[in-house]
N, C-alpha and C positions, 0 to 999 in steps of 0.2 A: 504493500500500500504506500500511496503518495505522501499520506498526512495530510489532507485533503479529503474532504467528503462528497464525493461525486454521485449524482442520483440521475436517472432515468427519468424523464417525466412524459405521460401520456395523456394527453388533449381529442376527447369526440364528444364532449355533450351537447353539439349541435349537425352546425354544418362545416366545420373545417375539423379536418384531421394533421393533431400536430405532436409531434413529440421532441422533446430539449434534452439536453444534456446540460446540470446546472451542475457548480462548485461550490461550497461552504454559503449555500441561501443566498450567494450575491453577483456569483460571476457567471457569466450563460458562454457555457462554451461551445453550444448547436444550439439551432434555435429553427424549427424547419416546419413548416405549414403547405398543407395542400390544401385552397380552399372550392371550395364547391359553387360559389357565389352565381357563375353563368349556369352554370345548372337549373337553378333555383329558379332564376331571373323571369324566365319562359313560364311558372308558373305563378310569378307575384311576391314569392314567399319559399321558407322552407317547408319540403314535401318528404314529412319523418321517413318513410319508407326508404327512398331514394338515397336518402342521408347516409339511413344505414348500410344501404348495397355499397356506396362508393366507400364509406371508411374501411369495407369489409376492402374491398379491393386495394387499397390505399394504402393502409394502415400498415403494414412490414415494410412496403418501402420508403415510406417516411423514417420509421425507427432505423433503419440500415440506414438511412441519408445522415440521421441523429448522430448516431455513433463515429458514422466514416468521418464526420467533419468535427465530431470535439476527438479524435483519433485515441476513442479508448473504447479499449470492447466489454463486451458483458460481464466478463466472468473480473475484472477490473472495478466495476461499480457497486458502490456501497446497501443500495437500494435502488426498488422499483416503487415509484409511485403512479396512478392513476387518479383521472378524475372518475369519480362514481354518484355524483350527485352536485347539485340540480339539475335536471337538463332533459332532452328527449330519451324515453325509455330505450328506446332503439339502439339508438345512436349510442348513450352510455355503456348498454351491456356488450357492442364490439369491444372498447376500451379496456374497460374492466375484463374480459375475457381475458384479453389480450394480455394485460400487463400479469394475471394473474399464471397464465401461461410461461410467463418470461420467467417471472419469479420461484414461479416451482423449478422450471429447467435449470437456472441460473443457480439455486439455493441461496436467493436473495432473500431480505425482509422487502415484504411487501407495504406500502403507504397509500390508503384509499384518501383522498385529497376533494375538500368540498373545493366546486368551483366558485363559489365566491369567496371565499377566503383565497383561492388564488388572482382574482383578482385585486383583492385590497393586496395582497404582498408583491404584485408589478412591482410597485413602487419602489421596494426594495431595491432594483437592478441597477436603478442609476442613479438612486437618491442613498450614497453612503451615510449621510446627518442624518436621515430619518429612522425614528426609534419609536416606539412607543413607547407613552400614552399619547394617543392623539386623535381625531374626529376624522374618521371614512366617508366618503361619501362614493358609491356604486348607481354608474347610469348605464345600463348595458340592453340590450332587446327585449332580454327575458326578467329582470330584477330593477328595482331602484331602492336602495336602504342606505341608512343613516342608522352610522354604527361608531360606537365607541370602542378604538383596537385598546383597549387595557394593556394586552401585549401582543407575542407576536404569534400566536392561537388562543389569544381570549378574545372575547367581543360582546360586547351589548348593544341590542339592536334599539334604536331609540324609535325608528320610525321607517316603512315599507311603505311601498304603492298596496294599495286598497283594490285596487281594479287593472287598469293597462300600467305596464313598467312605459318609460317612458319612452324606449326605444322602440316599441310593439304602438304607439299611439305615432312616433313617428312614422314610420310605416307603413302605418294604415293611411295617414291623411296624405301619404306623398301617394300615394295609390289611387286616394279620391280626386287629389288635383292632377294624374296622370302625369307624375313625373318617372313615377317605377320604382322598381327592389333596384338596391337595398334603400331605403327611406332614405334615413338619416344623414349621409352624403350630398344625397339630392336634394334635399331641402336648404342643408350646410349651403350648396354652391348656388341652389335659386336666392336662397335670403339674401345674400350679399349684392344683387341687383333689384334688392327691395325695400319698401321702407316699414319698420317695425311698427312704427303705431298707426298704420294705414288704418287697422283693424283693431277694435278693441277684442280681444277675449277675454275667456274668465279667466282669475287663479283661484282656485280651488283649494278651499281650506276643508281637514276631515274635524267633523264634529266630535268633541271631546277628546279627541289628540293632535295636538298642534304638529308633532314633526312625522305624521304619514303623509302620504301624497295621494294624490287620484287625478288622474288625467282621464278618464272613461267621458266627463263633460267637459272637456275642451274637444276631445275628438268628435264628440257629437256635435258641439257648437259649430266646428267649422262645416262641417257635414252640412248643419241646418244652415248656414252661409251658402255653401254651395247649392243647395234645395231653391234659398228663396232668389239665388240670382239667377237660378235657369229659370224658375217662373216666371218671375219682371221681367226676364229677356235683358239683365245687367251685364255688364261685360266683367267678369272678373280680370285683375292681374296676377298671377302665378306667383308672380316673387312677392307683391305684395301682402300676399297671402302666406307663402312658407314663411316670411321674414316674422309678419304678426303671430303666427302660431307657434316659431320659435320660440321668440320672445318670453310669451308667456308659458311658456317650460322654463326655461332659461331662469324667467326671476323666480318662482316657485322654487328651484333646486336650489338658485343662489339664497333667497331669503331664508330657506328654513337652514340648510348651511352652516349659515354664518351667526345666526341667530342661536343654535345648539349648541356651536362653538363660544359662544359666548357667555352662555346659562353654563356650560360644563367646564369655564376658564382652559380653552384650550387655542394654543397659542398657532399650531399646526393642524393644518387640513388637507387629508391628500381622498384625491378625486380617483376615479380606476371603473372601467370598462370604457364599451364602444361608444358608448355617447358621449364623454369624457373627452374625445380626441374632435367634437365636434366646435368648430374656433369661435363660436359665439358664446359659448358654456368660458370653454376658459376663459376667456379674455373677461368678460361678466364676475365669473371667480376671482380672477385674480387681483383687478378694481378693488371688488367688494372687500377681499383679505386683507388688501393693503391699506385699503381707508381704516379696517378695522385693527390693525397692528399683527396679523397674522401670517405665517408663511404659509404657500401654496405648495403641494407636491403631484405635479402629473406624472404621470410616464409618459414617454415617446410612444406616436400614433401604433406603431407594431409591435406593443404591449396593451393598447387599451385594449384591442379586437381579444377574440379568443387565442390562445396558446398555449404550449406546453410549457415556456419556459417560468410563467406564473406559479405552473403548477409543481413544478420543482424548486422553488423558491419557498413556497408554503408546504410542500412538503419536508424541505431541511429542519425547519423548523419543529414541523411536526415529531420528527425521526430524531431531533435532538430532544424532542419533552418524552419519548419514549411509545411513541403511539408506533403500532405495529396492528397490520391488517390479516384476517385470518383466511382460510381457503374459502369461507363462506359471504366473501365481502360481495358484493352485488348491487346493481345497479339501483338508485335511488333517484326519482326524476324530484321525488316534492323534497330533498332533505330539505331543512333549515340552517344554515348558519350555528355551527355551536354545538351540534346534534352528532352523535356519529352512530 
C-alpha cells in the first residue's frame, strides 16, 4: 500500500453512468462519465427503462476507463463504494450490483454511498478550507434540501421541497415554453436574453415551516400564463418568460439560504448539484453571502451534475467513521439523507 486511501467510486442513480477513482476524500485521480442526455432528449425526459439498459451496457467500460487513467488496478484499492440511494430503482440496482460484484471478486470492503450526501461532499474536491460545520444547500433534478453538515457524515435536514425539486419544475416549464430537455441549461441561456421582472411570479412560502420549498405553484402559475396568452391570442416572449421564472427560484433558494444561515450563525455556505452550476443561482448567492458576511462554496460545473467522483469523496469519509456495507446492500430509490 501507498499510505494513501484510494476508493473506487460508482455513479447510476439516474441517467449518467460514472465511476472515479478518488484519494484520501480530496484528490480525484479519474473522474469518467458517460452521459445519456441525447438519448433522453427525443423523449422530453429520462425514460427509467432505457436508463437502465444503457448503464447495463456502459457500466465496465466506464470502471476500466476509471482505473486505466488514475493507473491503479483493483486488487490496489482500499475500497469499493456505490451509490445505492436516492435515485431511479433501475438505474441504482445496475450500480449496486455492480460495485457489489467488484467487491466480492476484489475482497474489498464494500461503501453503499447516499447520493446526496455525495453531493454536499463535491465541494470537498476543490475547496481545501472547507470543513465542517456549515449550511448545505442541494438544487439538483431530483432533490432541493437545506441541510446542516454538522460534519463530514452528519446532517440535519432543516428544510426539503414539498412537491417538485427544483430542477424537475425547471424542466417541466422549459418543456411548456418549448425550449426542450434538459430544462435547466435552456432556461440558464434563454434568461440571459431576458428580462427578470417582465413577469411577476409567486415565491412560495410552506405553511408552518419557513425553510421547505415548493415550486409545484410557480410551475403551475407559469402554465396558467401560458393558458391565458394562447387565449387572448398574446404574444408571449420566451426569454422573458425563462428569465421571470428563474428569478423566482432563484430568490426562494437565495432567501431561505441565507436567512438559515443566519438563525444557525453560520459563516459558510456551500451550494452542490445540477442547479447549483446554473449562473443566475450563483451569482444571486454569492451577492447575497457577501452582503451578509458569509463565504460561498460551489464546485466547478463537472461536479454539480451527477458523478462518481462525489461519491468517493463521501465515501472516504464514510470508510474513515467505519461504515462498511454488507452482501445485502441494495438499491434504495426513497433513502433519506442520514438513513442507511
Amino acid at each position: 500500500m501507498n499510505g494513501h486511501t484510494d476508493i473506487l467510486a460508482i455513479e447510476t442513480s439516474c441517467d449518467e453512468t460514472a465511476a472515479a477513482v478518488v484519494r484520501d476524500g480530496r484528490e480525484v485521480l479519474s473522474n469518467i462519465i458517460y452521459t445519456q442526455i441525447s438519448m433522453h432528449t427525443v423523449y422530453g425526459g429520462v425514460v427509467p427503462e432505457l436508463a437502465s439498459r444503457k448503464h447495463i451496457e456502459k457500466i465496465d467500460q466506464v470502471i476500466s476507463a476509471a482505473l486505466r487513467e488514475a493507473d491503479i488496478p483493483l486488487k490496489d484499492l482500499d475500497a469499493i463504494a456505490v451509490t445505492y440511494g436516492p435515485g431511479l430503482v433501475g438505474a441504482l440496482l445496475v450500480g449496486t450490483a455492480e460495485g457489489k460484484a467488484l467487491a466480492w471478486a476484489s475482497g474489498k470492503p464494500l461503501i453503499g454511498v447516499n447520493h446526496i450526501e455525495g453531493h454536499i461532499s463535491a465541494n470537498y474536491i476543490e475547496h481545501p478550507d472547507l470543513e465542517p460545520p456549515y449550511l448545505g444547500l442541494v438544487v439538483s433534478g431530483g432533490h432541493t434540501h437545506l441541510i446542516v453538515v454538522k460534519d463530514y457524515a452528519e446532517f440535519e435536514i432543516l428544510g426539503r421541497t414539498v412537491d417538485d425539486a427544483a430542477g424537475e419544475a425547471f424542466d417541466k416549464v422549459a418543456r411548456a415554453i418549448g425550449l426542450g430537455y434538459p430544462g435547466g441549461p435552456k432556461i440558464d441561456a434563454a434568461a440571459k436574453n431576458g428580462n427578470a421582472d417582465a413577469i411577476r411570479f409567486p415565491r412560495a412560502k410552506v405553511n408552518g415551516s419557513e425553510y421547505d420549498f415548493s415550486f409545484s405553484g410557480l410551475k403551475s402559475a407559469v402554465l396558467n400564463y401560458l393558458n391565458h396568452a394562447e387565449m387572448t391570442h398574446e404574444e408571449i416572449n420566451p426569454a422573458d418568460l425563462a428569465a421571470s421564472f428563474q428569478k423566482a427560484v432563484v430568490d426562494v433558494l437565495t432567501d431561505h439560504t441565507v436567512r438559515a444561515a443566519r438563525e444557525y450563525g453560520f459563516h459558510k455556505v456551500a451550494m452542490a448539484g445540477g442547479v447549483s452550476s446554473n449562473s443566475a443561482l450563483r451569482e444571486a448567492m454569492r451577492k447575497a453571502c457577501e452582503e451578509a458576511g458569509m463565504k460561498l462554496y460551489v464546485p466547478s460545473a463537472i461536479y454539480c451534475t451527477d458523478n462518481a467522483a462525489m461519491i468517493g469523496v463521501a465515501a472516504y469519509h464514510e470508510f474513515m467513521r467505519g461504515t462498511r456495507s454488507g452482501w445485502d446492500l441494495n438499491a434504495r430509490p426513497a433513502l433519506r439523507l442520514g438513513e442507511r
